[in-house]
N, CA, C and O atoms as a Tinker XYZ file with bonds, in Angstrom:
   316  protein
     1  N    -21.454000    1.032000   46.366000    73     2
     2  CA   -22.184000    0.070000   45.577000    64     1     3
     3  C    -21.244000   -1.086000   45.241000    63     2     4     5
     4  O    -20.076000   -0.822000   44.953000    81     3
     5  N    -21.605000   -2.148000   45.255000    73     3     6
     6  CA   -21.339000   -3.275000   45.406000    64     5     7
     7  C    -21.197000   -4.104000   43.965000    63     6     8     9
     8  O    -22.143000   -4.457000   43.260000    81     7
     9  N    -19.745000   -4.333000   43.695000    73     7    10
    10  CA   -20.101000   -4.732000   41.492000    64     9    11
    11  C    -19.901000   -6.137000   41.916000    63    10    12    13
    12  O    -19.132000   -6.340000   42.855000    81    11
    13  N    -20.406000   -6.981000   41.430000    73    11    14
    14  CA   -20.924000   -8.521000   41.286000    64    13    15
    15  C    -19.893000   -8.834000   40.455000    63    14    16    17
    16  O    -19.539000   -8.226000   39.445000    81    15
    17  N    -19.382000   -9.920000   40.989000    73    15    18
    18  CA   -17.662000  -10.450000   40.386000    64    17    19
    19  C    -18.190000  -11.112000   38.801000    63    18    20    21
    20  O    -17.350000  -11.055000   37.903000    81    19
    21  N    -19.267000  -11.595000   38.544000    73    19    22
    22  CA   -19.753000  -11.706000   36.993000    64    21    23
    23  C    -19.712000  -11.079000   36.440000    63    22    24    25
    24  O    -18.821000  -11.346000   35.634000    81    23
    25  N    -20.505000   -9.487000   36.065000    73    23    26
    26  CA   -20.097000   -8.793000   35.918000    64    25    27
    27  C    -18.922000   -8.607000   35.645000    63    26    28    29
    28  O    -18.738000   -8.544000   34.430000    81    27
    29  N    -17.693000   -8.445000   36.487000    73    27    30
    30  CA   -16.453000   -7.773000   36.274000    64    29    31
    31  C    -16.126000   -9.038000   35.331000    63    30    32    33
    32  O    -15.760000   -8.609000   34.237000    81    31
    33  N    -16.129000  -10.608000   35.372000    73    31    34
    34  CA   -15.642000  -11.510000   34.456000    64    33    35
    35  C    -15.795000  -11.166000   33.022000    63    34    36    37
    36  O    -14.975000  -11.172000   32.104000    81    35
    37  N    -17.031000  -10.871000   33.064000    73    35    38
    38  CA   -17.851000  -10.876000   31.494000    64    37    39
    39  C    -17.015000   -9.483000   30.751000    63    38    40    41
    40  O    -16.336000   -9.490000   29.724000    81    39
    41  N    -17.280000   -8.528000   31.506000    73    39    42
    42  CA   -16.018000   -7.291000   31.026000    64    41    43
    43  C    -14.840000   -7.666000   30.552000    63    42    44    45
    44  O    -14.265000   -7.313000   29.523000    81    43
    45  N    -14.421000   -8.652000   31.653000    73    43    46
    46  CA   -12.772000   -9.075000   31.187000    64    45    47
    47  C    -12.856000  -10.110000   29.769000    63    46    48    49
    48  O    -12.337000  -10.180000   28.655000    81    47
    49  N    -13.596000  -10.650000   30.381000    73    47    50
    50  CA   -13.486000  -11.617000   28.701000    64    49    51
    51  C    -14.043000  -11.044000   27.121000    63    50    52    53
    52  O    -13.621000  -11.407000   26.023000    81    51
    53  N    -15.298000   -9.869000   27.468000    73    51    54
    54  CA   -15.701000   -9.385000   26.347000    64    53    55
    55  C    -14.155000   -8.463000   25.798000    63    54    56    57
    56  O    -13.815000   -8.423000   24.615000    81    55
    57  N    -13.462000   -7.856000   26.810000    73    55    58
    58  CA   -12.233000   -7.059000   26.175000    64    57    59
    59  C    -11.217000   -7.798000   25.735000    63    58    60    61
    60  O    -10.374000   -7.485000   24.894000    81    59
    61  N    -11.372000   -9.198000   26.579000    73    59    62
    62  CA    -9.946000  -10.244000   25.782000    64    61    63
    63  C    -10.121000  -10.322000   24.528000    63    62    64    65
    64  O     -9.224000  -10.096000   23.716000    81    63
    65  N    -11.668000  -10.754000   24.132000    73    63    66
    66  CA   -12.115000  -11.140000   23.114000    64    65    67
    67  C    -11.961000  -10.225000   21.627000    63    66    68    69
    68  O    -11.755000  -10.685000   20.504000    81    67
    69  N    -12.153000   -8.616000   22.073000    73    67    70
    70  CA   -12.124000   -7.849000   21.057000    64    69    71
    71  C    -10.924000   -7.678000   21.294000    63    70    72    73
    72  O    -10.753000   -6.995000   20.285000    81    71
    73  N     -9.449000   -7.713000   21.973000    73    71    74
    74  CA    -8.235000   -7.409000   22.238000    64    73    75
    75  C     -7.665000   -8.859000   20.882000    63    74    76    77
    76  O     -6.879000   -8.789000   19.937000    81    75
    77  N     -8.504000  -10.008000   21.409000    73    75    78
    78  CA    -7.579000  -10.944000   20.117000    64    77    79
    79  C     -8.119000  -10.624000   18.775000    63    78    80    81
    80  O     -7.316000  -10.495000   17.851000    81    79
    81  N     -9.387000  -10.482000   18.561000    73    79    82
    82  CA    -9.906000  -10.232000   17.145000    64    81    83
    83  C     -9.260000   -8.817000   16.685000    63    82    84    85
    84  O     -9.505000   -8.706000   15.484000    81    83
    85  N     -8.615000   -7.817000   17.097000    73    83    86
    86  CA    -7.807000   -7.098000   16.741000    64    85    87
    87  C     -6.611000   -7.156000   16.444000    63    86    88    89
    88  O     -6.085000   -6.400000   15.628000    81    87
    89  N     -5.979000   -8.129000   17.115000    73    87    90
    90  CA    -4.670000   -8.780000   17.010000    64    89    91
    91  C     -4.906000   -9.789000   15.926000    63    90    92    93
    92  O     -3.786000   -9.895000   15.428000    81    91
    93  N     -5.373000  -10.259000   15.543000    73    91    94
    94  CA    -6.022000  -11.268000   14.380000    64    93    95
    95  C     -6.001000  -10.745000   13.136000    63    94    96    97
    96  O     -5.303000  -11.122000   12.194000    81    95
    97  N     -7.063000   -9.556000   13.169000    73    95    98
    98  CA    -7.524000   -9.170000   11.926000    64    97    99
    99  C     -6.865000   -7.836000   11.275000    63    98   100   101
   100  O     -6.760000   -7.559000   10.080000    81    99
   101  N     -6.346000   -6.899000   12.700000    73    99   102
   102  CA    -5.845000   -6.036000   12.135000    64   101   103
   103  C     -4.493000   -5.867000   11.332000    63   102   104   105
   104  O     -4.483000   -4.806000   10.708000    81   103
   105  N     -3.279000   -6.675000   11.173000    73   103   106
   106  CA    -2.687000   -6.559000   10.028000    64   105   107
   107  C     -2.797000   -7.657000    8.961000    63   106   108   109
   108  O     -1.788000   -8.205000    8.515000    81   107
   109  N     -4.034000   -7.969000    8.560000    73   107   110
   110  CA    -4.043000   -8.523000    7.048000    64   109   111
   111  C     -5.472000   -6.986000    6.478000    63   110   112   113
   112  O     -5.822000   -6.800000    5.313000    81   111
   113  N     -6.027000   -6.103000    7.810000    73   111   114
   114  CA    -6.566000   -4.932000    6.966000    64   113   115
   115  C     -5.400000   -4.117000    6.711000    63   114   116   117
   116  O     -5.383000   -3.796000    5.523000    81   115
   117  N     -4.097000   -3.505000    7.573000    73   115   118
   118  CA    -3.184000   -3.061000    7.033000    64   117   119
   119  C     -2.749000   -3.465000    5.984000    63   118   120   121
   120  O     -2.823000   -2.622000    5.090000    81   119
   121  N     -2.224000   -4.612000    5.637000    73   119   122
   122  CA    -1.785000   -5.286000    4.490000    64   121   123
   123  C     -2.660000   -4.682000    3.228000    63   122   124   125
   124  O     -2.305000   -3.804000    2.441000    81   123
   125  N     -3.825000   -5.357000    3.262000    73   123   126
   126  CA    -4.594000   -4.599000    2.221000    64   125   127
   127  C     -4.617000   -2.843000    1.714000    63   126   128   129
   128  O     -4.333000   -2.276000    0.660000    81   127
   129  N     -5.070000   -2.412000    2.953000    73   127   130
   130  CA    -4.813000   -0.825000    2.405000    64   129   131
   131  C     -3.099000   -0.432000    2.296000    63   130   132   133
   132  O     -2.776000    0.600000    1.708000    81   131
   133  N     -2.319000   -1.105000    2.751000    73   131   134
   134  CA    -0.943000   -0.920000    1.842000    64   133   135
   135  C     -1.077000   -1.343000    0.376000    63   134   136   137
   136  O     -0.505000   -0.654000   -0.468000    81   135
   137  N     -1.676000   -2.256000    0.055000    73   135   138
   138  CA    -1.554000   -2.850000   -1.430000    64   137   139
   139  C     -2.297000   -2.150000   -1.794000    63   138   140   141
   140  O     -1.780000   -1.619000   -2.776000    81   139
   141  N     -3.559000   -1.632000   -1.599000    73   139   142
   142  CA    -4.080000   -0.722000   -2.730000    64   141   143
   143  C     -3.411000   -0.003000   -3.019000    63   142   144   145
   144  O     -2.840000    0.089000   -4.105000    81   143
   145  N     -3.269000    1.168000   -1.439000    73   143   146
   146  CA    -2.554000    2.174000   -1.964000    64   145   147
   147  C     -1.097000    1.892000   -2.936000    63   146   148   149
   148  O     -0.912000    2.745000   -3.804000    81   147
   149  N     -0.442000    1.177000   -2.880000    73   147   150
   150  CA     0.660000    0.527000   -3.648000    64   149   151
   151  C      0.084000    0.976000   -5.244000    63   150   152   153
   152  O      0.343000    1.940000   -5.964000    81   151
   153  N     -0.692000   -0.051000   -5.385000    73   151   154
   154  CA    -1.325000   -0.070000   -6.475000    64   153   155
   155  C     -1.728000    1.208000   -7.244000    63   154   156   157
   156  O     -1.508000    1.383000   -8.443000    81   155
   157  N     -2.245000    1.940000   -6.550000    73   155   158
   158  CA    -3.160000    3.079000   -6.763000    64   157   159
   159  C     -1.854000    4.497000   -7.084000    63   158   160   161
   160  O     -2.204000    5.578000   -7.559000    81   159
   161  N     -0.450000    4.191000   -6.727000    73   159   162
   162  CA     0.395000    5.100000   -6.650000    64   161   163
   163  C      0.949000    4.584000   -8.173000    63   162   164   165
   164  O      1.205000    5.302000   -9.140000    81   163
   165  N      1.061000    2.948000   -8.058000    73   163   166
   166  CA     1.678000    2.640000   -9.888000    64   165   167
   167  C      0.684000    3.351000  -11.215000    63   166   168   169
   168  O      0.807000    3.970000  -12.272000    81   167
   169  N     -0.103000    2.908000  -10.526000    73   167   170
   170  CA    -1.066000    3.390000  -11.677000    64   169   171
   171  C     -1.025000    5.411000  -11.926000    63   170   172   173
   172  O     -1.058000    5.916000  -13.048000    81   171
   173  N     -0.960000    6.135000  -10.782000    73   171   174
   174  CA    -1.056000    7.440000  -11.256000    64   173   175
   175  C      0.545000    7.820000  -11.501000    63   174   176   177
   176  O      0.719000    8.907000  -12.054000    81   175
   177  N      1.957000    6.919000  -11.096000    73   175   178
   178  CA     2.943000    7.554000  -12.080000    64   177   179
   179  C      3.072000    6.556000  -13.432000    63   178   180   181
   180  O      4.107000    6.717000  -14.079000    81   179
   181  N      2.302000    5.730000  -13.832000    73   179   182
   182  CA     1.944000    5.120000  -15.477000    64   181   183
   183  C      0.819000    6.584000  -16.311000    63   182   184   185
   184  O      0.884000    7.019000  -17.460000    81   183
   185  N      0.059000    6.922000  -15.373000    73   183   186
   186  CA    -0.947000    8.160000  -15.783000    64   185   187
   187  C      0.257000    9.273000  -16.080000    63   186   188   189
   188  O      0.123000    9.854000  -17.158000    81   187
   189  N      1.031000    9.529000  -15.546000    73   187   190
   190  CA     1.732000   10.702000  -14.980000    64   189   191
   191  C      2.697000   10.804000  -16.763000    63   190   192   193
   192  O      2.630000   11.582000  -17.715000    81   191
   193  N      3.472000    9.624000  -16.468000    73   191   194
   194  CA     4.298000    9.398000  -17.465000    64   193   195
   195  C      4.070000    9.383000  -18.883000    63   194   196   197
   196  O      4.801000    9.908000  -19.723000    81   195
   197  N      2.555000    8.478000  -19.185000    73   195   198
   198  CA     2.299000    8.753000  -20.305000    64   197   199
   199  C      1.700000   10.006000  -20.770000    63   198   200   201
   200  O      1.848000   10.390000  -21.931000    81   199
   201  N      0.777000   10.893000  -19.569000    73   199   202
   202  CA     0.671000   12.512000  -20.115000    64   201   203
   203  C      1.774000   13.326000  -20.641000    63   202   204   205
   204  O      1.640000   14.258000  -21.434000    81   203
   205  N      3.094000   12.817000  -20.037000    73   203   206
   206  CA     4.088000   13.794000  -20.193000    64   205   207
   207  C      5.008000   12.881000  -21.565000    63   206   208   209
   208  O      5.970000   13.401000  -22.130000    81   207
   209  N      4.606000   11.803000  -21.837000    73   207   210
   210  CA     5.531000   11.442000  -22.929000    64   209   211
   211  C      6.316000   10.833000  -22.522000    63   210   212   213
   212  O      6.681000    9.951000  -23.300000    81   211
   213  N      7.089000   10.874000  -21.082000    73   211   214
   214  CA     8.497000   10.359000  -20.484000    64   213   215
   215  C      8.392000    9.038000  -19.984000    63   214   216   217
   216  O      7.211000    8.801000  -19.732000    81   215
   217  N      9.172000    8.032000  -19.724000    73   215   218
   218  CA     9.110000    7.401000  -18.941000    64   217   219
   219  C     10.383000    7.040000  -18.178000    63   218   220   221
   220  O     11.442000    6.817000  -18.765000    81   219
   221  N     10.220000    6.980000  -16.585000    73   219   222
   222  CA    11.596000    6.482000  -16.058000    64   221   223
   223  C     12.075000    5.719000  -15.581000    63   222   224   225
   224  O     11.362000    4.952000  -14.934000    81   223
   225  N     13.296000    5.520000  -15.611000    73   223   226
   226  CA    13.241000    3.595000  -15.478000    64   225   227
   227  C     14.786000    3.714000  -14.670000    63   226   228   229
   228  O     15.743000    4.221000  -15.254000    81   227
   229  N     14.899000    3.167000  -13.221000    73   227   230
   230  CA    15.875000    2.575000  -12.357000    64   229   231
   231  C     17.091000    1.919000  -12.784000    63   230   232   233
   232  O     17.435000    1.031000  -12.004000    81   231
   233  N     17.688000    2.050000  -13.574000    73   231   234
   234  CA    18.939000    1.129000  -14.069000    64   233   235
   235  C     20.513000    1.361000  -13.355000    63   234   236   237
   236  O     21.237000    2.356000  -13.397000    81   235
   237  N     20.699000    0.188000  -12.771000    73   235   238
   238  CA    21.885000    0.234000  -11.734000    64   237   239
   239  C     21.854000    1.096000  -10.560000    63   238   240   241
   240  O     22.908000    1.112000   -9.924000    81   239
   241  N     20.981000    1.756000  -10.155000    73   239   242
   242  CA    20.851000    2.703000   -9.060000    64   241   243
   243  C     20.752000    4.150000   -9.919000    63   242   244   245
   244  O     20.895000    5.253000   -9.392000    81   243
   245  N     20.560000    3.991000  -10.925000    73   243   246
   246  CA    20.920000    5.665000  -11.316000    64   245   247
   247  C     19.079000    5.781000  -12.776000    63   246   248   249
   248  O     18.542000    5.123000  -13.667000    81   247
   249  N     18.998000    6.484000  -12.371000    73   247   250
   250  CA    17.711000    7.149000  -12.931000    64   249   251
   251  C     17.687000    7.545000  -14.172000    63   250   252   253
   252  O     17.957000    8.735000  -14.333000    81   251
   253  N     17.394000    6.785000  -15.320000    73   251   254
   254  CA    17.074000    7.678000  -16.915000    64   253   255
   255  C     15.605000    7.539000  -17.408000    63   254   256   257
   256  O     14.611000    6.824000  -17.281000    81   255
   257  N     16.103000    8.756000  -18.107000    73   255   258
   258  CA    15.102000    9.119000  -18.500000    64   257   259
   259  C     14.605000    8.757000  -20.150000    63   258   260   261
   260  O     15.294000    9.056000  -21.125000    81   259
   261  N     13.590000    8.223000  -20.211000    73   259   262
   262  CA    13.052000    7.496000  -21.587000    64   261   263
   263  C     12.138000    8.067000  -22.398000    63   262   264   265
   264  O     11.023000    8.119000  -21.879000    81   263
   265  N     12.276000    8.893000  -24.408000    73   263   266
   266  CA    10.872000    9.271000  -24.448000    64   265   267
   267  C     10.397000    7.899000  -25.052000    63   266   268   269
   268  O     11.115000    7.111000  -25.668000    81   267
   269  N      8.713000    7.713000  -24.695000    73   267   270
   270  CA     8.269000    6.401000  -25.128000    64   269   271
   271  C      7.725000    6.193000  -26.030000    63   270   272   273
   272  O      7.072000    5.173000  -26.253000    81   271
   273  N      7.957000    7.586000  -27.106000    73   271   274
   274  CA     8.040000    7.611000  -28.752000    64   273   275
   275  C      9.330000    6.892000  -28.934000    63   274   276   277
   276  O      9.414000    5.812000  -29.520000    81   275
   277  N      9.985000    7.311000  -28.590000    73   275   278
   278  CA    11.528000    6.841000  -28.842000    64   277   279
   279  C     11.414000    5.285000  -28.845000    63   278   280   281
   280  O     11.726000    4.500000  -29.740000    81   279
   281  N     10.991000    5.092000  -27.860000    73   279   282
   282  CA    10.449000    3.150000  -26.723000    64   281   283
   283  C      9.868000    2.609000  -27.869000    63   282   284   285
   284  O     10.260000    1.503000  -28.240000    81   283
   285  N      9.290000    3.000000  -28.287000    73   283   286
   286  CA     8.148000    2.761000  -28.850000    64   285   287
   287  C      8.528000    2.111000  -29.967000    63   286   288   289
   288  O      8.271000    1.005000  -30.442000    81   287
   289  N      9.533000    3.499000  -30.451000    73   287   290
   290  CA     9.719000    2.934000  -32.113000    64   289   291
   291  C     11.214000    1.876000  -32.018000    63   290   292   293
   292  O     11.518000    1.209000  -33.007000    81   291
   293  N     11.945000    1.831000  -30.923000    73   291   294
   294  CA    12.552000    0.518000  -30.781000    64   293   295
   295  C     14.092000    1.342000  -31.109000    63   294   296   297
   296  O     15.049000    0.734000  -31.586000    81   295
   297  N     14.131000    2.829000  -30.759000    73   295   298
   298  CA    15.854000    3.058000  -30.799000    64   297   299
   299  C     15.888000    3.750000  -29.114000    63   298   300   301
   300  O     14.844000    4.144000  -28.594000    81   299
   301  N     16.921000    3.802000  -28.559000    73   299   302
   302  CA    17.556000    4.412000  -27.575000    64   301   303
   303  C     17.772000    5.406000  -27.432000    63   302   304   305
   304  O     18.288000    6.051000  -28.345000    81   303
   305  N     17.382000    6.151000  -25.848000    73   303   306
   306  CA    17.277000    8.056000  -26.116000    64   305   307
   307  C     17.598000    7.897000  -24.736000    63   306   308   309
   308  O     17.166000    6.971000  -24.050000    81   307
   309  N     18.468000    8.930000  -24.265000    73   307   310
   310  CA    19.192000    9.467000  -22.863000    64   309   311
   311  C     18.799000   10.807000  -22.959000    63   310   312   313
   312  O     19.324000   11.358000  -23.927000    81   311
   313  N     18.251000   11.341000  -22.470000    73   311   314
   314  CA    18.793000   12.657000  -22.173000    64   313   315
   315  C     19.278000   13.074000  -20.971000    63   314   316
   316  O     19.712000   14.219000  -20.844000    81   315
């Protein structure tokens, strides 16, 4: 059977076509579902932290630990 060279064009260009609109669109949808999820991870260790009272905070590369009664009332706590 005999395929009609139109045919085969229209194939090629319908796949260019969805080949660039993928290249286009698909990393500003990555982008987005990185930022939610981003988002969505701050928010459940802010949930996390205030259930437990603690909060922790990055200072100079080294990790302490804060209670945010302590924060709160405006003196300094290490443990």
């Amino acid at each position: 059977m005999k395929i009609n060279k139109d045919i085969i064009k229209t194939i090629v260009i319908i796949v260019l076509v969805i080949s660039l609109l993928g290249i286009i669109f698909l990393p500003s949808l990555y982008n987005s579902i990185y930022t939610s999820a981003f988002f969505e991870g701050q928010i459940s260790v802010a949930q996390t932290q205030t259930q437990t009272g603690n909060i922790f905070i990055i200072n100079n590369e080294t990790i302490q630990r804060y209670s945010l009664d302590v924060l709160c009332r405006g003196l300094e706590w290490k443990s």
